[in-house]
C-alpha positions as CSV (number, residue, x, y, z in Angstrom):
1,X,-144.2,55.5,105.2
2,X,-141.2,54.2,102.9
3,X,-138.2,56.4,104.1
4,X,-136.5,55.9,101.0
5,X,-139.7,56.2,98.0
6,X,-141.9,53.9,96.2
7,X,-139.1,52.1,94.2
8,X,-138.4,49.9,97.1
9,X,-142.0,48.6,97.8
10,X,-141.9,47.7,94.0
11,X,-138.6,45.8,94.4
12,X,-140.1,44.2,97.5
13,X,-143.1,43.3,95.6
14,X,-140.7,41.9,92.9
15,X,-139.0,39.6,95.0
16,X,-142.1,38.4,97.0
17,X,-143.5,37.2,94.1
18,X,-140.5,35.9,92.5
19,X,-140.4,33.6,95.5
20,X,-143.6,32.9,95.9
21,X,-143.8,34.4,99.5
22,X,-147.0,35.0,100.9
23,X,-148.0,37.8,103.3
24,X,-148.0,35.3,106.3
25,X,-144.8,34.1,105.9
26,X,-143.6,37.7,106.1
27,X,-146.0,39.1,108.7
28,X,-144.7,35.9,110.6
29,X,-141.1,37.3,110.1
30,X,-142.1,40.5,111.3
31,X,-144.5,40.0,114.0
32,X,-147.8,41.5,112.9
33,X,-151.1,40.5,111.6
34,X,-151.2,39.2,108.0
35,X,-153.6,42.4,107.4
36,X,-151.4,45.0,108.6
37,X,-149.0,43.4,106.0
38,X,-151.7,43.5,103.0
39,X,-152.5,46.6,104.0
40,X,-148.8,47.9,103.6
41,X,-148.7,46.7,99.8
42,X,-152.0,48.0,99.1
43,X,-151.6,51.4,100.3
44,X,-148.3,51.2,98.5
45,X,-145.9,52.2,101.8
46,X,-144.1,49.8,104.5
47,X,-143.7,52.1,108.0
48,X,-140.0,53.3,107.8
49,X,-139.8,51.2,111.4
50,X,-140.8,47.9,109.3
51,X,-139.3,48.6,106.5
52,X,-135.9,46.5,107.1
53,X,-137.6,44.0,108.9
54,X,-140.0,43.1,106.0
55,X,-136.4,43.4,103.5
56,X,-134.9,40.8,106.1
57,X,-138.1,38.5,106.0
58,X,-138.1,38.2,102.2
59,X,-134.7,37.1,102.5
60,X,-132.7,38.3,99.4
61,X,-129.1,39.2,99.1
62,X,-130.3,40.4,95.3
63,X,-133.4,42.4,97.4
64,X,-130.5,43.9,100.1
65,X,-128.3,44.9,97.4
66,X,-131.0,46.9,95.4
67,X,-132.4,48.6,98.9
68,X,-129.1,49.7,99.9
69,X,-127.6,51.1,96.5
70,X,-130.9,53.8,97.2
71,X,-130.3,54.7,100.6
72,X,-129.2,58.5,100.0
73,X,-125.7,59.8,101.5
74,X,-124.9,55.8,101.1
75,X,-121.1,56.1,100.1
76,X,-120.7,52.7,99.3
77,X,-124.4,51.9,96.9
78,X,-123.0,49.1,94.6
79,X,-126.0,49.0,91.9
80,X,-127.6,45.6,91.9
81,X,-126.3,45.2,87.9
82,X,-130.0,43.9,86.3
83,X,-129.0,44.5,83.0
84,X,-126.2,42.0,82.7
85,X,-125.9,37.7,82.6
86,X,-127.6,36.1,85.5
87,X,-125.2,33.4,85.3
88,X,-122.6,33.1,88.0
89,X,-119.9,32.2,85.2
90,X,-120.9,35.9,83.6
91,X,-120.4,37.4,86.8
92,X,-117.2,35.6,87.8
93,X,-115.4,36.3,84.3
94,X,-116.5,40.0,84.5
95,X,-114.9,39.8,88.4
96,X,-111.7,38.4,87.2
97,X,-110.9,41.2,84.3
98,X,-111.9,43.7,87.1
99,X,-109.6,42.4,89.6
100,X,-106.8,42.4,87.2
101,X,-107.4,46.1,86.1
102,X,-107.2,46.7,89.6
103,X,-103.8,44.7,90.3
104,X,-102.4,47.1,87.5
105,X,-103.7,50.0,89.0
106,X,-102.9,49.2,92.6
107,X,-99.0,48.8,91.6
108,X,-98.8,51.9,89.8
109,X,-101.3,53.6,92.9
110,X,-98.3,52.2,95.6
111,X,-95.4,54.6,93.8
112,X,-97.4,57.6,93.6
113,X,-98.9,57.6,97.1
114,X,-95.8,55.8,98.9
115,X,-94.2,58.7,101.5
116,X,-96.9,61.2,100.6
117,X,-98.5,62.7,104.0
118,X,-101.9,63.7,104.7
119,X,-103.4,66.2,102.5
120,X,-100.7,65.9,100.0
121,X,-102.3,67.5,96.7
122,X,-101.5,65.4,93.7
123,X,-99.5,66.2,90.1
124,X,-102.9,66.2,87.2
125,X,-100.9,62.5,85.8
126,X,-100.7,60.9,89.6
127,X,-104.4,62.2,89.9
128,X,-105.6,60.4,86.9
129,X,-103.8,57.3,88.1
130,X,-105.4,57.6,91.4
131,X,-109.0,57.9,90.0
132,X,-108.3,54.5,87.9
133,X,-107.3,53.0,91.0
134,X,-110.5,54.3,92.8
135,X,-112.4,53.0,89.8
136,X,-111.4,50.0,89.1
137,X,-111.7,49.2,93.2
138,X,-115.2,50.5,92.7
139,X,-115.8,48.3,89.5
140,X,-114.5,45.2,91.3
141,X,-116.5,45.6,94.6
142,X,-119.8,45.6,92.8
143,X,-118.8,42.8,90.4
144,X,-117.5,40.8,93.8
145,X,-121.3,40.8,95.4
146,X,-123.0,40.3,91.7
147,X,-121.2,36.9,91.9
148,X,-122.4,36.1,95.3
149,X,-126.0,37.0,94.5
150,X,-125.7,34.8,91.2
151,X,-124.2,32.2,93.1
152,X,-127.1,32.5,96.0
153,X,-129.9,32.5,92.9
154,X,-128.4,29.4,90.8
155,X,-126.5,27.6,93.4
156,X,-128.7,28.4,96.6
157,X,-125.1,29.7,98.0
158,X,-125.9,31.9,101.0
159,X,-124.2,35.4,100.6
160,X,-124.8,35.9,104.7
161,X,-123.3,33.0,105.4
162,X,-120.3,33.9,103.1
163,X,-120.4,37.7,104.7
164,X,-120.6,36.1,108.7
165,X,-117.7,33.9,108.0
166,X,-115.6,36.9,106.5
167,X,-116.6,38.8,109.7
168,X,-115.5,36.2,111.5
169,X,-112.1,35.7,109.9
170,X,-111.5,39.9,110.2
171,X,-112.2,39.5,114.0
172,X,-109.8,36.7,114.2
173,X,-107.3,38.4,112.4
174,X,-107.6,41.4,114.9
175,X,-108.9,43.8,112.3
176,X,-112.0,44.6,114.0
177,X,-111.9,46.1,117.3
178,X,-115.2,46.8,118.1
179,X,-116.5,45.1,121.4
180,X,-119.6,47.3,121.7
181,X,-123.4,45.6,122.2
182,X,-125.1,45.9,118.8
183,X,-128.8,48.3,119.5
184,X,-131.8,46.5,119.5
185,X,-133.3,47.1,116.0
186,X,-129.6,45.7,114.9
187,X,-130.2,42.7,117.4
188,X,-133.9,42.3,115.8
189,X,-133.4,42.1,112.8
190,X,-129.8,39.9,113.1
191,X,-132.8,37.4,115.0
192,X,-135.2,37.5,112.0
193,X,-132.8,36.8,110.0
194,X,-131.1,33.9,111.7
């Protein structure tokens, strides 16, 4: 069954039909019958085994954003913003103000936490400094991947292709140091995906 409740198989749902995907193409994706994949949406659950498979077939940096932002314990569940502008320009401008609230908060965040250790237990003022900072970092992270999805849905701009090459550039900068084999699910669905 859905590991993570109904809501998903609705946003799958959603997004199938938005884009006019039938159950072949997916089951293709997936490799299994086009039944077993009918069968999924009619008894309204996707196998938790599937269930990032059949999000991977669809496609969808708008579908990844809104399955991740509900996977519980997720520290980092950006909301996929559906109450906002669709267009890219909506999302950019809202980006821009966000990353200049956070520029004012990061200069202000460098004198309070500069030479503090570990642990260090902050004055009420620094503390409401430091949750502005943490805010407005927030704010600007989920406003940076609402202008990639916009620019994916009106421009056809692949978010994955922007998120590989920024992989890419953090390895060649040295900042990842990770050598280790990715797990099979991970290479699976890296291959559907491809």
């Amino acid at each position: 069954m859905i590991a993570f409740g109904p809501d998903i198989l609705h946003l799958i749902e959603t997004e199938i039909q938005s884009r006019k995907i039938t159950y072949r193409e997916i089951a293709t994706q997936v490799h299994t019958a086009t039944g077993t994949v009918g069968s999924w949406f009619s008894r309204g659950a996707i196998p938790t085994d599937k269930l990032w498979y059949v999000v991977a077939a669809v496609g969808s940096a708008k579908l990844w954003m809104q399955v991740l932002s509900r996977i519980p314990g997720n520290a980092f569940n950006a909301q996929y913003l559906d109450n906002t502008d669709d267009h890219p320009l909506a999302a950019l401008d809202e980006s821009i103000e966000n990353a200049e609230e956070f520029l004012k908060w990061a200069k202000l965040a460098k004198g309070v936490i500069r030479h503090r250790k570990s642990g260090y237990q902050f004055q009420p003022a620094d503390e409401c400094l430091l949750i502005e900072l943490e805010d407005s970092i927030a704010d600007y992270i989920t406003n940076g991947k609402m202008v990639l999805v916009r620019m994916e849905d009106h421009y056809r701009r692949s978010v994955r292709a922007t998120m590989n090459r920024q992989a890419e550039r953090m390895k060649e900068r040295g900042y990842c140091s990770y050598t280790k084999e990715k797990t099979a699910p991970a290479r699976a669905v890296n291959q559907i995906i491809s």
